[in-house]
KEKOLRO-124190 format. One record per residue: residue number from 1; x, y, z of N, C-alpha, C, O in turn. Coordinates in steps of 0.1 Angstrom, whole numbers, m for minus. Layout:
! residues N
(zafi NUM, (X, Y, Z), (X, Y, Z), (X, Y, Z), (X, Y, Z))
...
***
This chain:
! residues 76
(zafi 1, (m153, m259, 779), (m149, m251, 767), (m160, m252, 757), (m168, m262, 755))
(zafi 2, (m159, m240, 751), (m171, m243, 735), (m167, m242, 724), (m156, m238, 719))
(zafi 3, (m175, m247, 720), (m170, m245, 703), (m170, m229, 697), (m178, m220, 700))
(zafi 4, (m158, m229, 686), (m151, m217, 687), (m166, m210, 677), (m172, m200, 679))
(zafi 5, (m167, m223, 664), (m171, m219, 655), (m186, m215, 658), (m191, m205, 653))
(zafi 6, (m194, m224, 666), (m208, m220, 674), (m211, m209, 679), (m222, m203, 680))
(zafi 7, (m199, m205, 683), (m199, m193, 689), (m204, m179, 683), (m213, m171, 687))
(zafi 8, (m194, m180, 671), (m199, m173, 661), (m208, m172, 653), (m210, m165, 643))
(zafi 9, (m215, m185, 658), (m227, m187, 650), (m239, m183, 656), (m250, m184, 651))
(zafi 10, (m237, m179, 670), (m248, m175, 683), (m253, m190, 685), (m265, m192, 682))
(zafi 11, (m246, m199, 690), (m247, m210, 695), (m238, m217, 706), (m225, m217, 707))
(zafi 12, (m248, m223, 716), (m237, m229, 727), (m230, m241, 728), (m230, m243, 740))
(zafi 13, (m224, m250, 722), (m223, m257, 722), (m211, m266, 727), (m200, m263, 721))
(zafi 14, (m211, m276, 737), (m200, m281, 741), (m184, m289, 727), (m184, m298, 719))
(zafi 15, (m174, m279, 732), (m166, m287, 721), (m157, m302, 725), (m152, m306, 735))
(zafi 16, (m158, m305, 718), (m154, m320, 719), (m140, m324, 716), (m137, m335, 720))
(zafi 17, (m131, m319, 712), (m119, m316, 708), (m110, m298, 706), (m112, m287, 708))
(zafi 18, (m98, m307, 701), (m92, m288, 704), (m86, m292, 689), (m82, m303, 687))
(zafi 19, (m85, m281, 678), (m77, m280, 666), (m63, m281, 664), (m58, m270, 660))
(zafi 20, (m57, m289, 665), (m43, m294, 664), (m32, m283, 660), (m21, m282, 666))
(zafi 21, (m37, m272, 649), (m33, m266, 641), (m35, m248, 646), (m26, m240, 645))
(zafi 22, (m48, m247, 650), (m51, m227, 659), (m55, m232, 673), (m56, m224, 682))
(zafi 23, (m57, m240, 676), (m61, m247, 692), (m76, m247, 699), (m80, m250, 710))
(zafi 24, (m83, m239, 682), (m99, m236, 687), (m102, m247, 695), (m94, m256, 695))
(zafi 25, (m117, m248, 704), (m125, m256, 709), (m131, m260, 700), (m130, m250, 692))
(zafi 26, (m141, m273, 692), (m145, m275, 683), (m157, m289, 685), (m155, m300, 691))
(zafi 27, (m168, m285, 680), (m177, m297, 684), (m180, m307, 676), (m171, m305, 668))
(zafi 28, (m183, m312, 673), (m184, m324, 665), (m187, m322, 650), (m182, m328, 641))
(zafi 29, (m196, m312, 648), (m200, m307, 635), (m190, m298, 629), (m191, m293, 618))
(zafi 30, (m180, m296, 637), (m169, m284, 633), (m154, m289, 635), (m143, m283, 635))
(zafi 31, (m157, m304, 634), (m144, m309, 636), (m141, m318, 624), (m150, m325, 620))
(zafi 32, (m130, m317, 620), (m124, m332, 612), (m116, m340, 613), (m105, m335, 613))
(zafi 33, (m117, m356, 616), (m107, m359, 619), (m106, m372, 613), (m113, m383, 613))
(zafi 34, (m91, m366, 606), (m83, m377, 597), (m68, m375, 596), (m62, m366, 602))
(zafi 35, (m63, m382, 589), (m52, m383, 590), (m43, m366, 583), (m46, m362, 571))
(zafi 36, (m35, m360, 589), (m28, m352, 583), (m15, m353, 580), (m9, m363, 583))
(zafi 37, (m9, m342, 571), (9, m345, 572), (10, m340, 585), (1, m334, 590))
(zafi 38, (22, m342, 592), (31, m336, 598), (39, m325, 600), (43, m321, 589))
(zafi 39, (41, m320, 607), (51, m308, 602), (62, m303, 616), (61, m308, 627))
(zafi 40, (70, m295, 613), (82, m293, 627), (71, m277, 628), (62, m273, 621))
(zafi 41, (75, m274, 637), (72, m262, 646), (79, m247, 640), (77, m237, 647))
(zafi 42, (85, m246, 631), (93, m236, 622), (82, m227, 610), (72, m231, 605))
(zafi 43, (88, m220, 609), (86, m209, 599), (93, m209, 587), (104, m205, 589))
(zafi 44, (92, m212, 577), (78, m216, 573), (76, m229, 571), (86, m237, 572))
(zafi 45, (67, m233, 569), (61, m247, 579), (62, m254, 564), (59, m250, 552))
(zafi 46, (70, m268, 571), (76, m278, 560), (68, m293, 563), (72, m302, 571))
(zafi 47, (56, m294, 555), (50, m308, 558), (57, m317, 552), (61, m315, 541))
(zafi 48, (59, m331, 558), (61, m344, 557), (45, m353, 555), (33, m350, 556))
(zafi 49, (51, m362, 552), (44, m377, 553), (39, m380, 565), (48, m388, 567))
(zafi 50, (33, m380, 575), (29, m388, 583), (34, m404, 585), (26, m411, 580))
(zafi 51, (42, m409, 590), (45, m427, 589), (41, m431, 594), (42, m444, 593))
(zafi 52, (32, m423, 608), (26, m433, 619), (14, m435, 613), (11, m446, 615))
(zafi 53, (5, m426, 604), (m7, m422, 603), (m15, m424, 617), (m20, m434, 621))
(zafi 54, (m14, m412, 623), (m22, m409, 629), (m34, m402, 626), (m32, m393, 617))
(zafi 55, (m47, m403, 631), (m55, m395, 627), (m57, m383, 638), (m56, m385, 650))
(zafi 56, (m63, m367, 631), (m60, m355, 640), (m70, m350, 639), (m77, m352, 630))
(zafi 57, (m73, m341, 652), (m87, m331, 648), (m77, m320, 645), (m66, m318, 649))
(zafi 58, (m89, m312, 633), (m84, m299, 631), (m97, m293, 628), (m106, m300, 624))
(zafi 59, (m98, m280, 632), (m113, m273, 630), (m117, m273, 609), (m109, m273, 600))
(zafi 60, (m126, m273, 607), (m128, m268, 596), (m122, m259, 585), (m119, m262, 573))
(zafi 61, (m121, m244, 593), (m115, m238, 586), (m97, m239, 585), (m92, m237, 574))
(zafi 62, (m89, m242, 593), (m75, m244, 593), (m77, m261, 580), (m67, m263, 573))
(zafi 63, (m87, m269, 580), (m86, m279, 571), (m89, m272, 559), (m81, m278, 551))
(zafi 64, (m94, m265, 552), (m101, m262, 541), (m86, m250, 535), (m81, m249, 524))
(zafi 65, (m84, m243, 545), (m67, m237, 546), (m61, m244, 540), (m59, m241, 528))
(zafi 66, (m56, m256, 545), (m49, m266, 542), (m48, m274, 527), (m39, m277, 520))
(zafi 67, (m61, m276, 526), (m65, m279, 512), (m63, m269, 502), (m57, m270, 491))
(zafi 68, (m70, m256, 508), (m69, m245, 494), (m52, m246, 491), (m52, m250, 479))
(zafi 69, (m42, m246, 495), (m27, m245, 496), (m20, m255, 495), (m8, m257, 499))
(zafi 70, (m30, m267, 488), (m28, m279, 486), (m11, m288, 491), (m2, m294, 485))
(zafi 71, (m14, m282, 507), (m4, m291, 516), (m9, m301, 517), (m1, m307, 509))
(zafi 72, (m16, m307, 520), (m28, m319, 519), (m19, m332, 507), (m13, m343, 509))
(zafi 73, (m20, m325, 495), (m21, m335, 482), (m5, m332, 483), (0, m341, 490))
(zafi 74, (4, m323, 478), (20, m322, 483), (25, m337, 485), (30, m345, 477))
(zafi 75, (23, m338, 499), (29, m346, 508), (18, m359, 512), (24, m369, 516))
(zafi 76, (8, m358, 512), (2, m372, 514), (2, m381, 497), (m3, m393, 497))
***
C-alpha cells in the first residue's frame, strides 16, 4: 500500500500505517500518532475520553479536522 497523501504529491512512497478515522495509507511524514478521544460508530459522532489512552494513527488531514472542530480540546 502507499501513502495516500504522496500520492498526491507525485510521490511513491511506502505507507506505514492506515488512518484510524478515513482508512488512508499513510507514511511516516503523513502520519500522527497520539493519543485521541474515542468515539461509537454513529451519526453524529459523540467523542469521549479515552480511559485506556491509547495512542492512534490518524493521517494529517482528518487530525487538523479534528482540531479545527476542536473535538480534540472538548473531551481530552
Amino acid at each position: 500500500m502507499k501513502c495516500y497523501e504522496c500520492a498526491r504529491e507525485g510521490k511513491d512512497t511506502d505507507a506505514v500505517g492506515i488512518c484510524i478515522v478515513c482508512g488512508r495509507g499513510v507514511c511516516k511524514e503523513h502520519l500522527i500518532h497520539e493519543e485521541t478521544p474515542a468515539w461509537e460508530g454513529d451519526y453524529p459522532i459523540k467523542l469521549k475520553p479515552d480511559l485506556e489512552h491509547i495512542k492512534r494513527i490518524v493521517c494529517v488531514p482528518c487530525h487538523q479536522a479534528l482540531k479545527e472542530n476542536c473535538l480534540f480540546n472538548e473531551v481530552c
